[in-house]
C-alpha positions as CSV (number, residue, x, y, z in Angstrom):
1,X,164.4,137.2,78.0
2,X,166.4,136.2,74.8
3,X,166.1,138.3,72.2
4,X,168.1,136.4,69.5
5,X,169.5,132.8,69.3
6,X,172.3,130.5,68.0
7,X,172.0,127.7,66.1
8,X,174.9,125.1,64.9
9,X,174.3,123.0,62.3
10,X,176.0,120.7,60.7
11,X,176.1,123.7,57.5
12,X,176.9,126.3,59.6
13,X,175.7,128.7,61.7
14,X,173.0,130.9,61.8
15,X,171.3,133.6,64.3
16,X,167.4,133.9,64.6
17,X,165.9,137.4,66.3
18,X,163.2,136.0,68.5
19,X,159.9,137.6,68.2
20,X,157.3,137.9,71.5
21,X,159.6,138.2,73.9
22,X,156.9,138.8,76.5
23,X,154.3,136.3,75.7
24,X,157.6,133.1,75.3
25,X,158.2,134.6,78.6
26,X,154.7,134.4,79.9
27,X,153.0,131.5,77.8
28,X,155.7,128.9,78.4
29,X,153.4,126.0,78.3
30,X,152.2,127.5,75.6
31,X,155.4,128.0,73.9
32,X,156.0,124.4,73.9
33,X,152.7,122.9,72.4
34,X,153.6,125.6,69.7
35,X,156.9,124.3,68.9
36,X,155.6,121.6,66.6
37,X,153.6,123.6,64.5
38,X,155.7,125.0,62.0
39,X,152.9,127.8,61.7
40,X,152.9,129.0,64.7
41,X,156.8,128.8,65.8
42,X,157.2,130.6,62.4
43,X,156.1,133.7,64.0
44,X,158.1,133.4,67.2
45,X,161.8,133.4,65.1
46,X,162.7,135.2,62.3
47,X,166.2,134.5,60.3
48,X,168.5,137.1,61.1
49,X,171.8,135.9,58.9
50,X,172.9,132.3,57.9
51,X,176.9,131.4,57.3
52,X,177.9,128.2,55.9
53,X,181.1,126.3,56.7
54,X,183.4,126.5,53.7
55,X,184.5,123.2,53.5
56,X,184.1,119.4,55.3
57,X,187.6,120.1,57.1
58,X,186.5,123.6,58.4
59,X,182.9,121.8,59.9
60,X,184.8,119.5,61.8
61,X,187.4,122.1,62.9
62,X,184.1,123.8,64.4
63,X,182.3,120.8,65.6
64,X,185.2,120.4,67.9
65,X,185.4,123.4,68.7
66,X,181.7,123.4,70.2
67,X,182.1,120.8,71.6
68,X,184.8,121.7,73.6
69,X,182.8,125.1,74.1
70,X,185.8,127.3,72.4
71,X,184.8,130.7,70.8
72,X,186.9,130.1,67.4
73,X,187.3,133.1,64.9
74,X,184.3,132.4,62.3
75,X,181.7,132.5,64.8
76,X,183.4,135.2,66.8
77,X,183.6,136.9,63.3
78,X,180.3,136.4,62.5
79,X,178.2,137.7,66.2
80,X,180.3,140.9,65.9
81,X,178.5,141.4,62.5
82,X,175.4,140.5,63.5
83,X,174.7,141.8,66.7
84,X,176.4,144.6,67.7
85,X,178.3,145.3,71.0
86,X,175.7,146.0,73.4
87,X,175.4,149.2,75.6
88,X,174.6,149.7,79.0
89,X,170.9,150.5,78.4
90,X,171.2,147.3,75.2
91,X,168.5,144.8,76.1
92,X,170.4,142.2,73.4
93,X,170.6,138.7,74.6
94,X,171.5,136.0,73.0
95,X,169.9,132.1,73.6
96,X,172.8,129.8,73.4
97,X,172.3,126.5,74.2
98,X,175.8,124.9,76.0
99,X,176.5,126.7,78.9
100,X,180.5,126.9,78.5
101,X,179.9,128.1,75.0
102,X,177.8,130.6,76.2
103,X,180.5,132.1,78.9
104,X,183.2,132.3,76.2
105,X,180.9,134.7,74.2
106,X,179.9,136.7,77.2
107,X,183.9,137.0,78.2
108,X,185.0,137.6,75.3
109,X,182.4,140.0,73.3
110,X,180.6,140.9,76.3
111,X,177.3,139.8,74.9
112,X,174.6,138.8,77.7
113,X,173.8,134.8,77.0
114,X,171.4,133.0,78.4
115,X,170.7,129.0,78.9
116,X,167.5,128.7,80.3
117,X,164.5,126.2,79.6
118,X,162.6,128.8,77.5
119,X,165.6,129.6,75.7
120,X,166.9,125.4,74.9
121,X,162.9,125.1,74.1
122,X,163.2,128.0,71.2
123,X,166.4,126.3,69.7
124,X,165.0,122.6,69.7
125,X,162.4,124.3,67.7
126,X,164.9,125.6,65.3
127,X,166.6,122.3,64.9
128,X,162.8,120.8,64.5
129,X,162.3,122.8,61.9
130,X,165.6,124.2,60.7
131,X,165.3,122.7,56.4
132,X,162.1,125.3,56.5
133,X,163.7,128.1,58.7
134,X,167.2,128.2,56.9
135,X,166.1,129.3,53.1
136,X,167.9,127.7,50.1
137,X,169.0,124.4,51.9
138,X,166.4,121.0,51.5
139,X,165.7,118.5,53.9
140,X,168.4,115.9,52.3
141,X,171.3,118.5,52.0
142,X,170.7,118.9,56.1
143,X,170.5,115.1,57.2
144,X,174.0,114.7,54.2
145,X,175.7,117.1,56.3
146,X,175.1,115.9,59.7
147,X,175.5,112.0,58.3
148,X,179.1,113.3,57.3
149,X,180.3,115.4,60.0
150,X,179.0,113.2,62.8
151,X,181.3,110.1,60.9
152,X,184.2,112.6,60.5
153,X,183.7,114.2,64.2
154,X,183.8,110.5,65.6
155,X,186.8,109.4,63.1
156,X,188.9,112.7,64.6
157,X,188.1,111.5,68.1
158,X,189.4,107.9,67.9
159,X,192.3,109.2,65.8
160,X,193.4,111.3,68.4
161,X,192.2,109.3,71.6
162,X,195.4,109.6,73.9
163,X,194.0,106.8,75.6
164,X,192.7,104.5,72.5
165,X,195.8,102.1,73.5
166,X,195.2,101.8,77.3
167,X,191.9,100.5,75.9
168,X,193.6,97.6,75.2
169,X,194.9,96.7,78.2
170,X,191.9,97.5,80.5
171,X,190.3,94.9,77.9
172,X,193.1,92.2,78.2
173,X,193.4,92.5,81.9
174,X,189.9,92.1,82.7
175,X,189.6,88.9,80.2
176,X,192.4,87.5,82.0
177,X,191.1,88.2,85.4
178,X,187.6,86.3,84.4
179,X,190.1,83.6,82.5
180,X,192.0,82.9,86.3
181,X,187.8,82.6,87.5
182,X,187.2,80.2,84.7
183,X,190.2,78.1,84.7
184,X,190.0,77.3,88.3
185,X,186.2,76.4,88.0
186,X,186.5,74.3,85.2
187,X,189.6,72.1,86.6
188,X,187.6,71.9,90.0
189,X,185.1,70.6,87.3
190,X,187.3,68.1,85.4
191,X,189.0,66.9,88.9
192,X,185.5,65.9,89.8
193,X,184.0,64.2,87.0
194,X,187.4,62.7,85.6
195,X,187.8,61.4,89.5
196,X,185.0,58.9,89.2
197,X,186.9,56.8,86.7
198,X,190.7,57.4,88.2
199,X,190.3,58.8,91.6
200,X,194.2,57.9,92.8
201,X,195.5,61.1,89.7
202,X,195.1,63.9,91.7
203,X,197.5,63.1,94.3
204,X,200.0,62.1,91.5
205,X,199.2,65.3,88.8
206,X,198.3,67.9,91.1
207,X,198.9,70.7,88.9
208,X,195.4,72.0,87.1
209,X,196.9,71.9,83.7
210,X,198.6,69.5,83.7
211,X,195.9,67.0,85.0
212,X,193.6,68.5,82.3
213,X,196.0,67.4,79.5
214,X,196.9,63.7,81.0
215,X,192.8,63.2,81.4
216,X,192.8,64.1,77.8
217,X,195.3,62.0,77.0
218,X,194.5,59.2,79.0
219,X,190.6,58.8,78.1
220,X,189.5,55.0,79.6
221,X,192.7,54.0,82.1
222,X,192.4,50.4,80.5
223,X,193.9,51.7,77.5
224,X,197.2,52.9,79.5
225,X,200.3,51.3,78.7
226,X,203.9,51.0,78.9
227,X,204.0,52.2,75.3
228,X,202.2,55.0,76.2
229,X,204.7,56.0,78.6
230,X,207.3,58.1,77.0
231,X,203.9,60.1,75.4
232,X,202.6,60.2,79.1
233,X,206.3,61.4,80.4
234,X,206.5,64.3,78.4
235,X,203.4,65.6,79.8
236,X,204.8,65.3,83.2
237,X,208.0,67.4,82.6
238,X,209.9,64.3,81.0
239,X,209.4,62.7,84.5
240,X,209.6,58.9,84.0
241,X,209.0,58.2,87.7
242,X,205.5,60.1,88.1
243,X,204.3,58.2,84.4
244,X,205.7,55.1,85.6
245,X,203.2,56.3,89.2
246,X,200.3,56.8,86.9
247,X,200.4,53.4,85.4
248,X,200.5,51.4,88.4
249,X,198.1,53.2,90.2
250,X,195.9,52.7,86.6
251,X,196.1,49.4,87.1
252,X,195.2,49.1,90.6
253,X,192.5,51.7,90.3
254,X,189.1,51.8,92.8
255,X,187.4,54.1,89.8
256,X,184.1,52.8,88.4
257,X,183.9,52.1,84.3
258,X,182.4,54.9,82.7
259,X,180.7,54.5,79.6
260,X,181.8,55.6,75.8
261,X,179.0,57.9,75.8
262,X,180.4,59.6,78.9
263,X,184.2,59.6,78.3
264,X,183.5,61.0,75.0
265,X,182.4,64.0,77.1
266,X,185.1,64.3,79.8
267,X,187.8,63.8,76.7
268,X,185.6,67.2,75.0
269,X,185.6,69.1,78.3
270,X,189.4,68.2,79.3
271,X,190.4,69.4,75.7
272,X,188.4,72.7,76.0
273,X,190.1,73.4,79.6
274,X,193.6,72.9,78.2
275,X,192.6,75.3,75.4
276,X,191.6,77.9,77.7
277,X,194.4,77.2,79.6
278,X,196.5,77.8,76.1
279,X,194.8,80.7,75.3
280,X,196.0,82.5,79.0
281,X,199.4,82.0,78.3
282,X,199.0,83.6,74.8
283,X,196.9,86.7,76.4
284,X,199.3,87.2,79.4
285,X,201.9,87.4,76.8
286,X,200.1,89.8,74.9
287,X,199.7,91.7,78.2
288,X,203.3,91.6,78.9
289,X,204.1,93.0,75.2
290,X,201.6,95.6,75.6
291,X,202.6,96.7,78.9
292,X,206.3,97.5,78.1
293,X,205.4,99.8,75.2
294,X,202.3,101.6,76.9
295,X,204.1,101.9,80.1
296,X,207.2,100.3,80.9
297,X,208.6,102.1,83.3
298,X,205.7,101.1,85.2
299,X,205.9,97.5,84.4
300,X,209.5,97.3,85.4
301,X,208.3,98.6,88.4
302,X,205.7,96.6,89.7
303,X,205.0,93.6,86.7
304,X,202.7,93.7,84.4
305,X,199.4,92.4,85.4
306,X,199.7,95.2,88.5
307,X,200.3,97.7,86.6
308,X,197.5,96.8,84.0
309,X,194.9,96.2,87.2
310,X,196.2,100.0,88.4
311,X,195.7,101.8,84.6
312,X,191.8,99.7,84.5
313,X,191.0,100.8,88.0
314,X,191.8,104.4,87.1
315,X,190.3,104.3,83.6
316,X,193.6,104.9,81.2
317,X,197.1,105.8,81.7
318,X,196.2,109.8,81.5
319,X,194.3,109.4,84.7
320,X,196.5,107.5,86.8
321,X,199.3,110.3,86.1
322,X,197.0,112.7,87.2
323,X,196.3,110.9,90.5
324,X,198.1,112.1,93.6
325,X,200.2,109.3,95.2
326,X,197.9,109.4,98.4
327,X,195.1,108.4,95.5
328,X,197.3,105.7,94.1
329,X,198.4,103.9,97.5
330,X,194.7,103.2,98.6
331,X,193.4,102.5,94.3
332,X,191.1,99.7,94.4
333,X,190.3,100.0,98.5
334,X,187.7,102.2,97.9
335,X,185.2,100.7,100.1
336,X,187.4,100.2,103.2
337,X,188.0,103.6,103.2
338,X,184.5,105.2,103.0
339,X,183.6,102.3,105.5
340,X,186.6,103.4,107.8
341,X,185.5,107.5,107.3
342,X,182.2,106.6,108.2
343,X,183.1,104.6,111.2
344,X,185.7,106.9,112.4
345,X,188.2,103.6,112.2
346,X,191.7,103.4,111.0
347,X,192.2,103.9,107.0
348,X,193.5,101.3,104.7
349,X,197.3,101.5,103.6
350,X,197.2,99.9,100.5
351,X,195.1,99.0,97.5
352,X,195.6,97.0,94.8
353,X,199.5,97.6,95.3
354,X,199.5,94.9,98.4
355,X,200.2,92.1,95.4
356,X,203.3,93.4,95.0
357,X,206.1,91.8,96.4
358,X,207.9,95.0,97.7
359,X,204.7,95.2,100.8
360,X,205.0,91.3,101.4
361,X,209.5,91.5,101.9
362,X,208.4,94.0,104.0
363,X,208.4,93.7,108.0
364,X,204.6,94.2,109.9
365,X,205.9,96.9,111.3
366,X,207.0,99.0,107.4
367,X,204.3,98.1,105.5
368,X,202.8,101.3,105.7
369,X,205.7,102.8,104.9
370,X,206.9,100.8,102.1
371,X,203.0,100.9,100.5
372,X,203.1,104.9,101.3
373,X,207.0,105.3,99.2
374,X,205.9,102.6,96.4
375,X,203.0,104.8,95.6
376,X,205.4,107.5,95.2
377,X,207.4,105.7,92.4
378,X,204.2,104.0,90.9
379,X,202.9,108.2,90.5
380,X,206.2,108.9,89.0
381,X,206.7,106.1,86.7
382,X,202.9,106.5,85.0
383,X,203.7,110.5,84.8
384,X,206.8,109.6,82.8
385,X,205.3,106.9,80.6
386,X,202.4,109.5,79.9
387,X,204.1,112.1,79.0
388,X,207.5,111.6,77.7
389,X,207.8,110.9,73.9
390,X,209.9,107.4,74.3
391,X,209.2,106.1,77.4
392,X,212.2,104.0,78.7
393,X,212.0,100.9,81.1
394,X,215.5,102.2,82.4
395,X,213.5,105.1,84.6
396,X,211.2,102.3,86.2
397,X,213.8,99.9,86.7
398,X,215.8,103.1,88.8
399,X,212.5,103.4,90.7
400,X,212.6,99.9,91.7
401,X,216.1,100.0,92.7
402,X,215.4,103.0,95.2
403,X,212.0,100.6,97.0
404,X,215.1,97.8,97.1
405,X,217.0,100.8,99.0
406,X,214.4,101.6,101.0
407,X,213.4,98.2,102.7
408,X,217.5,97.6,103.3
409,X,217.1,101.0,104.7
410,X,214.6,99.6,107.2
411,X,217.1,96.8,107.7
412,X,219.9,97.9,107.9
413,X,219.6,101.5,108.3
414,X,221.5,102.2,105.2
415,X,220.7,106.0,103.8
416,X,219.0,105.3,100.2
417,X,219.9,107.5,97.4
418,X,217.9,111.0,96.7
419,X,215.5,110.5,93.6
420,X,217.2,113.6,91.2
421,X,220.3,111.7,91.7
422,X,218.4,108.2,90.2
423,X,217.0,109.6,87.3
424,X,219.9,111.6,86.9
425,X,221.8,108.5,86.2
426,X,219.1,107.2,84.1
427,X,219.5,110.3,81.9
428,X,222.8,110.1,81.7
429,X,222.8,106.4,80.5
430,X,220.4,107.3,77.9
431,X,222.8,110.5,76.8
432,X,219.6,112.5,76.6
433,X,221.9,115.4,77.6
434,X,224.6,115.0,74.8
435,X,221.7,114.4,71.8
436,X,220.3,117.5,72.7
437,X,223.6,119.3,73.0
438,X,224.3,118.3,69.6
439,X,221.0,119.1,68.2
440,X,220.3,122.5,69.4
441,X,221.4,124.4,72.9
442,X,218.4,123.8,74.9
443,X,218.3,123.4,78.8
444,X,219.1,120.0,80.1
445,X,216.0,117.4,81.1
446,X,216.9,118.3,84.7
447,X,218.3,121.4,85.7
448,X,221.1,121.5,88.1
449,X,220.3,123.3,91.0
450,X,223.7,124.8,93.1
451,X,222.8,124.0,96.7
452,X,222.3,127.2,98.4
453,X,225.1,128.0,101.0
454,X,224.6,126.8,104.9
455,X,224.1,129.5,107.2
456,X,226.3,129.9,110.3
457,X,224.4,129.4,112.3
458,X,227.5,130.6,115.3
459,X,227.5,133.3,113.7
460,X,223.3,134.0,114.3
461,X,223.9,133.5,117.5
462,X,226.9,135.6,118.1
463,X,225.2,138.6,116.2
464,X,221.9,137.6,118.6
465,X,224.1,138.0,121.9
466,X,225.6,141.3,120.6
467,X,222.1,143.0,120.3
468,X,220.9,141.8,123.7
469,X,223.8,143.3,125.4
470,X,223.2,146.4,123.6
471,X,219.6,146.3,124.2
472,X,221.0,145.3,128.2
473,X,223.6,148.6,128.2
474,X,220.6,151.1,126.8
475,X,218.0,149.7,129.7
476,X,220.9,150.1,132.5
477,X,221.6,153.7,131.0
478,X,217.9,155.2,130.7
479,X,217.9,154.3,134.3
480,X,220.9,155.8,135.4
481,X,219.6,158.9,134.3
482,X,216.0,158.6,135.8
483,X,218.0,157.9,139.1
484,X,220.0,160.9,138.5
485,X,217.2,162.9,137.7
């Protein structure tokens, strides 16, 4: 059992020698109804040395570094002081209560940790009662520290999210999806209730939005007329003919009269549709904006609201570069393929990369292939908006030029070009190679490799036919002289 135990708090940190080691290791029911009294858990830990952080910046510095269960200098510092290295024959073991914490010590001090129940039970005891256990700290000094390191530990990890602006996106693209739901609904919606009154407009305004706005502009069809219609025209895409449709067919109308009461309604619903309507456009243009300075090589590549639907699917832009391209080709088909694994039937080929238009150019036959290659660039492109310090749309709009290659390729049978010679070109359009010449002497972006020389392969077989024969001339000699003999 544990002999002594860790404790982090928000002060510092402190070690506590644990007293009756066999009965916590016997009594453990018992242990734990003893926890809460102060007087008996008293007894069971004893304070063996408390050291306090320094300052606010050096608390945070090792807040994150539990949490990330790194053994940093102070606390390494401060076990070798405390407990000494152990022996063979050293029963010391410490309670420690994160378990990757716990191996960091154990690799790198060689002190025997341990992480069980009994052990997490002792330590929630000494957080229960650590403003009596730790001596010369209150109660208030305890919950001031924790109150400010937990702001300052969550300020540190929103400062330095990598992904705090793929946030963004995964927000955007999801309110647009829902806005497509909602815009389609509520014209279905208008269509039908404005269609009681003027029936003969959706064959003449068949576009959504634009039917919302003429509705709205329209109101009662009795007021419609030829004054109205340059108003009415520039609704329609300055299309006299179509306004000129609209107020004929007003006046020979089958609708029934609706009431004030009512039109009052259908003019408040048609304006809030063509707000909604107004407020998409803005959003996708947000998108758009967005896209090209998170990622535009990937946007170049496949468009914006694809790319966005591929960086929410995967969670943030960090993940999707980490995905394999065999990941990326079948992203957002995730039930087809357990379905098709469990039924032993074919795979899918593609996810949500079927919208793009590279998979619908392509032939019934290629599709596979194209989805199987565009995966390939979409895994590039997100690895070099990740991780390169100014991502440039020139790299994705090389990657797209290579997926135009390839489906002439299937064509025509034209060979494509080779991918280091694409980016190549890229780099070489950028001058990424002559800035950091001039800067310092540093190794270019990509390394040019000499191809190895060919082997002659005549040559192999020349040198192949000369050891058989001599292998051939040895055989007929050894038995020459058997015969002989």
């Amino acid at each position: 059992m544990a002999t002594h135990a860790l404790f982090e708090s928000s002060s510092g940190y402190a070690i506590f020698e644990i007293k009756l080691q066999e009965n916590v290791g016997s009594m453990t029911k018992a242990v734990q109804n003893s926890i809460d009294d102060l007087a008996k858990f008293g007894k069971m830990v004893t304070l063996l040395s408390f050291s306090p952080f320094k300052s606010a910046a050096h608390a945070l510095e090792n807040a994150n570094d539990i949490s990330e269960g790194i053994l940093n200098d102070y606390l390494k510092s401060l076990l070798e002081l405390n407990l000494s290295k152990p022996a063979k024959k050293s029963s010391v073991k410490l309670a420690v209560w994160d378990p990757v914490l716990a191996s960091s010590i154990k690799s790198a001090l060689s002190i025997d940790c341990d992480t069980s129940d009994v052990s997490k039970d002792i330590i929630r005891g000494i957080r229960q009662h650590a403003p009596k256990l730790l001596k010369g700290l209150q109660g208030d000094d305890l919950m001031k520290a924790q109150l400010g390191l937990g702001h300052s530990y969550s300020r540190a990890k929103l400062k330095f999210n990598v992904n705090r602006i793929d946030n963004m996106i995964i927000q955007a693209i999801a309110l647009l999806d829902q806005l497509d739901k909602d815009v389609n609904l509520f014209s279905m919606r208008i269509r039908e209730w404005y269609g009681y009154h003027f029936p003969e407009l959706v064959k003449i305004v068949p576009d959504n939005y634009q039917y919302a706005q003429v509705a709205q502009f329209l109101g009662a069809k009795e007021s419609l007329t030829e004054e109205k219609l340059p108003d009415l025209a520039a609704l329609l895409d300055d299309d006299m003919t179509r306004a000129q449709n609209v107020l004929d067919a007003a006046k020979g109308s089958m609708g029934s009269t609706l009431a004030e009461i009512d039109m009052l309604n259908i003019n408040a619903f048609a304006a809030r549709v063509v707000s909604i309507a107004d407020y998409r456009k803005s959003l996708m243009s947000y998108l758009a904006e967005k896209m090209n300075v998170v990622a535009p090589s990937l946007t170049a590549l496949l468009g914006e609201r694809i790319g966005a639907r591929l960086i929410s699917h995967a969670g943030s832009l960090t993940n999707l570069s980490k995905y394999p391209a065999s990941t990326v080709q079948i992203l957002g088909a995730e039930k087809a393929l357990f379905r098709a694994l469990k039924t032993k039937g074919n795979t899918p080929k593609y996810g949500l990369i079927y919208h793009s238009t590279f998979i619908g150019r392509a032939g019934p036959k290629f599709k596979g292939r194209i989805s199987r290659f565009l995966a390939n660039k979409c895994s590039i492109a997100s690895r070099i908006d990740c991780y390169s310090d100014k991502p440039s749309p020139l790299f994705g709009e090389a990657l797209r030029q290579q997926v135009e290659e390839r489906l002439n390729f299937f064509e025509t049978g034209a060979p494509p070009s080779k991918n280091a010679d694409a980016i190549r070109k890229v780099l070489e359009k950028m001058d990424l190679n002559d800035d950091e010449d001039e800067d310092m002497d540093a190794e270019p972006a990509l390394p040019l490799i000499e191809p190895s020389p060919k082997k002659d392969k005549k040559k192999r077989k020349h040198r192949g036919d000369d050891d058989a024969m001599d292998e051939k001339k040895d055989k007929k000699e050894k038995k020459e002289k058997k015969s002989k003999e």
